[in-house]
C-alpha positions as CSV (number, residue, x, y, z in Angstrom):
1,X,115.4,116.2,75.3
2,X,114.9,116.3,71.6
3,X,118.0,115.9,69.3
4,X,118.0,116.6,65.9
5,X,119.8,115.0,62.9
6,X,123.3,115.5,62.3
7,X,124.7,115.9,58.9
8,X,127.0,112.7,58.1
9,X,130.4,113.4,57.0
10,X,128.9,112.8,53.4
11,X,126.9,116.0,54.0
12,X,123.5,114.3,54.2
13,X,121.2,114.0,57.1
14,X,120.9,111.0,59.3
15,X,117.9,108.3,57.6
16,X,114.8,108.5,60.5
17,X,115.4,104.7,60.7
18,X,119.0,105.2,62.1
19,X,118.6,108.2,63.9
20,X,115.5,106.4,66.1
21,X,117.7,103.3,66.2
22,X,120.3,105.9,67.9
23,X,117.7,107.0,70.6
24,X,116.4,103.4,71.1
25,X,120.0,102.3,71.9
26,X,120.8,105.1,74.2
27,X,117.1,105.0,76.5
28,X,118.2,101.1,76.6
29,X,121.6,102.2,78.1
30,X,120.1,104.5,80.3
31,X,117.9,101.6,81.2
32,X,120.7,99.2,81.7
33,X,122.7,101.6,83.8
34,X,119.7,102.2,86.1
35,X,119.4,98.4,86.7
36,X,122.9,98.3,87.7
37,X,122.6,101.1,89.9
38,X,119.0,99.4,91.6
39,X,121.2,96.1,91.9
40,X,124.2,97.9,93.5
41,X,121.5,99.9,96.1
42,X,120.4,96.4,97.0
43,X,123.5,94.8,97.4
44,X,125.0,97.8,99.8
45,X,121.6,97.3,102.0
46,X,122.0,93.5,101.8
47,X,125.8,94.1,103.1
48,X,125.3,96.3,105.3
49,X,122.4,94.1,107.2
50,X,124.6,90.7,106.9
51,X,127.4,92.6,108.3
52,X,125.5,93.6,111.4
53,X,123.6,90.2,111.7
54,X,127.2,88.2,112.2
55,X,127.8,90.6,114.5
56,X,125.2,90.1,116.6
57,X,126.1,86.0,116.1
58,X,129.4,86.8,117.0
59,X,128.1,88.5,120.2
60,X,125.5,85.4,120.8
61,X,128.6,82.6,121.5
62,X,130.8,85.2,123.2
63,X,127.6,85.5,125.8
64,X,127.0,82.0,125.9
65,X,130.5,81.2,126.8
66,X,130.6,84.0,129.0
67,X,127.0,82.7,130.8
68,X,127.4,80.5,134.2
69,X,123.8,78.4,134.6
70,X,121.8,77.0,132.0
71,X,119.2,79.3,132.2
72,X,121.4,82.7,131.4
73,X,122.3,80.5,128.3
74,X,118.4,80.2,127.8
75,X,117.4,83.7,128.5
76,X,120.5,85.3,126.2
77,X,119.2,82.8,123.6
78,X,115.6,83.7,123.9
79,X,116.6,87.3,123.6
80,X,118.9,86.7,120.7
81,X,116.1,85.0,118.6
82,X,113.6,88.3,119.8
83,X,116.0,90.8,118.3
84,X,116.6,88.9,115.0
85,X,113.1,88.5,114.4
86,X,112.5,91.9,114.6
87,X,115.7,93.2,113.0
88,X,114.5,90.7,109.9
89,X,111.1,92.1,110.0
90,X,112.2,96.0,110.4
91,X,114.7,94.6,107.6
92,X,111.8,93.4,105.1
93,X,110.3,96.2,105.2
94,X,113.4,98.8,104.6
95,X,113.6,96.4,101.3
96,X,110.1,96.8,100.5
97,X,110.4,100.3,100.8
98,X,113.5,100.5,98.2
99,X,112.0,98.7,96.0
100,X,108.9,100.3,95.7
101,X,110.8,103.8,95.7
102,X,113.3,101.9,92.5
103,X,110.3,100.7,90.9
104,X,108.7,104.5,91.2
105,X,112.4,105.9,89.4
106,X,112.2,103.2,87.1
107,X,108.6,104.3,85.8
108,X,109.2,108.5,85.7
109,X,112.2,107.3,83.1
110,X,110.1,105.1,80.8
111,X,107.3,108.0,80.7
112,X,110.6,110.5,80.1
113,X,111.8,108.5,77.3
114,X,108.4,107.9,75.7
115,X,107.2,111.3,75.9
116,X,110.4,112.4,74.2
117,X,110.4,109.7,71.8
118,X,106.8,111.2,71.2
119,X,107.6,115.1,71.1
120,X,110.3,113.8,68.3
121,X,107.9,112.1,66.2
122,X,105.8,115.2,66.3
123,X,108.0,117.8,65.0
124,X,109.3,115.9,62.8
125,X,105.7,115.5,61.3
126,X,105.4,119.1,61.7
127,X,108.2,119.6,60.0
């Protein structure tokens, strides 16, 4: 993406100080607005896990309730605890997974920006 330098409304071109000054505070937007969208990505996952995980709690006291003998209490308890450890775990690693795919995203527009930032800087030497 290479811009080039707009003639002010005084007729002159841009100064290269402003005009990189320009590009440097729109890849830092772009930045910013990625971060928000990463943040908002692990948000909706963290929701949408909570959600599920009171629902399950929820379910745990209506079948405690609902259980006659100690031991049905102790077995739908035991079996509570077996499912939210591996819901956690299966969880962890859904997380992991964004996060490396975010931090992969994140990378491929650094190297954008810089490569554009360096194509500018060579035609404009060129030129």
């Amino acid at each position: 993406m290479q811009t080039h330098p707009q003639p002010s409304q005084f007729g002159m071109q841009l100064l290269p100080m402003v005009e990189n000054g320009q590009k440097v505070v729109l890849a830092a937007a772009s930045l910013q607005a990625h971060a928000f969208k990463v943040m908002m990505r692990y948000h909706i996952e963290t929701l949408g896990f909570l959600k599920h995980r009171y629902e399950q709690d929820v379910k745990l006291a209506g079948d405690l309730i609902d259980g006659a003998e100690f031991n049905d209490a102790f077995d739908i308890f035991t079996t509570f605890l077996q499912n939210a450890t591996l819901e956690y775990t299966t969880e962890a690693g859904k997380v992991a997974g964004l996060t490396s795919k975010l931090a992969s995203e994140t990378a491929k527009r650094v190297r954008k920006e810089a490569r554009t930032a360096i194509e500018d800087a060579a035609a404009k030497t060129v030129a």
